[in-house]
C-alpha positions in Angstrom: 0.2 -2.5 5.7 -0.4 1.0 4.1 1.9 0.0 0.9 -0.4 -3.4 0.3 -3.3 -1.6 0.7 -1.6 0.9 -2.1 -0.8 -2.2 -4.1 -4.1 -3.7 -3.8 -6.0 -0.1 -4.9 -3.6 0.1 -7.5 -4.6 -3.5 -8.7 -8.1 -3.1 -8.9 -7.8 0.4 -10.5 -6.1 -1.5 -13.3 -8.6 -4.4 -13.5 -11.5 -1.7 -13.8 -9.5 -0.3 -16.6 -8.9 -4.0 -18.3 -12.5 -4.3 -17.8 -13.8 -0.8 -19.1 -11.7 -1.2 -22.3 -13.7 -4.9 -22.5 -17.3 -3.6 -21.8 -16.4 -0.5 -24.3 -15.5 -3.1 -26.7 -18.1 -5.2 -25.8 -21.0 -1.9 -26.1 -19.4 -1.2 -29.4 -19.8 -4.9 -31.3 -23.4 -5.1 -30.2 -23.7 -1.7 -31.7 -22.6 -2.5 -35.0 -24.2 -6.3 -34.8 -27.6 -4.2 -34.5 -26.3 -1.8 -37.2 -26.2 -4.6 -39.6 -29.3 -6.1 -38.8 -31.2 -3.3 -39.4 -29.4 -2.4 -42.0 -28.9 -5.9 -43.5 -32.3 -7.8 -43.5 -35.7 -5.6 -44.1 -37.4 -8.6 -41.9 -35.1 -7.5 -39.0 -36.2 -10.1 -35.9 -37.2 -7.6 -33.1 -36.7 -9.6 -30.8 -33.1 -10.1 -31.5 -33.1 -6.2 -32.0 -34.1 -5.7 -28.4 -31.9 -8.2 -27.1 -29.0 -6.5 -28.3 -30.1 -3.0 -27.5 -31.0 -4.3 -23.7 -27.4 -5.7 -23.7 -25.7 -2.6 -25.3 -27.5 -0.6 -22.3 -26.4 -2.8 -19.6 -22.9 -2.8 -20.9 -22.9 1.2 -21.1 -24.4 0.8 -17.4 -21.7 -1.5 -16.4 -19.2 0.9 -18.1 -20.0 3.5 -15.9 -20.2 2.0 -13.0 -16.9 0.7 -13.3 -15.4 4.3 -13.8 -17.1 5.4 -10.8 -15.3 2.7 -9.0 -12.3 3.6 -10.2 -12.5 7.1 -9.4 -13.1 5.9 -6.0 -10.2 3.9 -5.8 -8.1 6.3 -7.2 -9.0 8.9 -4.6 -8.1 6.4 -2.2 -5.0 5.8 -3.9 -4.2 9.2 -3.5 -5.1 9.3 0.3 -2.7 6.1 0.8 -0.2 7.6 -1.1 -0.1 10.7 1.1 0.2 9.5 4.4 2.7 7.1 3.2 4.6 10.2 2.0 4.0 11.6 5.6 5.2 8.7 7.5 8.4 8.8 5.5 8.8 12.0 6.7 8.3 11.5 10.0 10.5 8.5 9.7 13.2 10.4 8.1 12.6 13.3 11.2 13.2 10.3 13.4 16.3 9.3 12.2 18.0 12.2 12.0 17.4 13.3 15.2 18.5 9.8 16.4 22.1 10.7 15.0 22.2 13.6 16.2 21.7 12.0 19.9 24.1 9.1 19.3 27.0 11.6 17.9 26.4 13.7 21.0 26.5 10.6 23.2 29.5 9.2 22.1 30.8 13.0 22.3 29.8 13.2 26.3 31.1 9.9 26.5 34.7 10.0 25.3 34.7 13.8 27.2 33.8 10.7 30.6 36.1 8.7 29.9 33.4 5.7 28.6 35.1 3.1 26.1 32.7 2.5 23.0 32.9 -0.8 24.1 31.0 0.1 27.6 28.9 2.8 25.8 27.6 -0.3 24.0 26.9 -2.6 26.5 25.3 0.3 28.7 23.1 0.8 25.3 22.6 -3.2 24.8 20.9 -3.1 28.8 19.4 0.5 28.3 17.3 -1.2 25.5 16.6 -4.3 27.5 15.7 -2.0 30.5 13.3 -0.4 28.2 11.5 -3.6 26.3 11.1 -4.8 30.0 8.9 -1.8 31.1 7.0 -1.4 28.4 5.5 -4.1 26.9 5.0 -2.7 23.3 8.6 -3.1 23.0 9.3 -6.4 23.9 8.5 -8.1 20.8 10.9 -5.3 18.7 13.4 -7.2 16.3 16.3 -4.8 18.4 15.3 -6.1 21.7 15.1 -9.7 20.4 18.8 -9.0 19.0 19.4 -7.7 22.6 17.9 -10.5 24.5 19.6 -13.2 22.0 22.8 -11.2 22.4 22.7 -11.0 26.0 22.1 -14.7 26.5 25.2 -15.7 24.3 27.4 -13.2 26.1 26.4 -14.2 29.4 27.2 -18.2 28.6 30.8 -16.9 27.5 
């Protein structure tokens, strides 16, 4: 969820850039087109004079507008960016505590006596035990594996 929002920031920081460069662009050809009108024709239409200047204006308005946004989104770029960086972490935390447990369980086990193959099966029913208690478990991809492994074992 975090990384597509990343993504999505990520895109539209990009787009304001694609459309900065275009309004820039865009500020600086009216500029000129007004340069040479003054400078090209002593009967200069006004009008057209105004025109251009009002859309040179709106453009240079637009322009920064657009960086604001971008700034904005790059802050929260930044923000998404961290706490995915601090997730990982914690992930990482996770995981290495989580071999640390299973090497000492196997450990205590084989000091018992316990078969890997029984260590496994009392792990398959410890997570099954688990998803069955708590409900935020139950739809987990490893106690779906568990349930679909259980049923195939149990037809044997």
């Amino acid at each position: 969820m975090a990384g597509d929002q990343a993504r999505q920031l990520g895109q539209a920081l990009l787009n304001s850039e694609l459309y900065n460069g275009l309004a820039a662009k865009d500020a600086e050809n009216h500029a000129i087109r007004m340069a040479q009108i003054r400078a090209g024709s002593p009967a200069v239409d006004s009008d057209k004079v105004d025109e251009l200047e009002a859309e040179v204006k709106r453009l240079r308005s637009s322009l920064e507008n657009s960086r604001i946004v971008a700034q904005q989104a790059q802050v929260k770029a930044n923000g998404f960016q961290a706490a995915i960086t601090e997730k990982d972490a914690l992930i990482l935390e996770w995981m290495h505590s989580n071999e640390a447990f299973k090497r000492l369980a196997r450990q205590y086990g084989k000091k018992l006596g316990v078969t890997d193959e029984q260590r496994q099966n009392d792990f398959d029913n410890q997570v099954l035990d688990v998803a069955e208690e708590d409900p935020k478990f139950q739809k987990t991809e490893l106690a779906q594996t568990k349930k679909k492994n259980a049923g195939t074992s149990a037809s044997r």
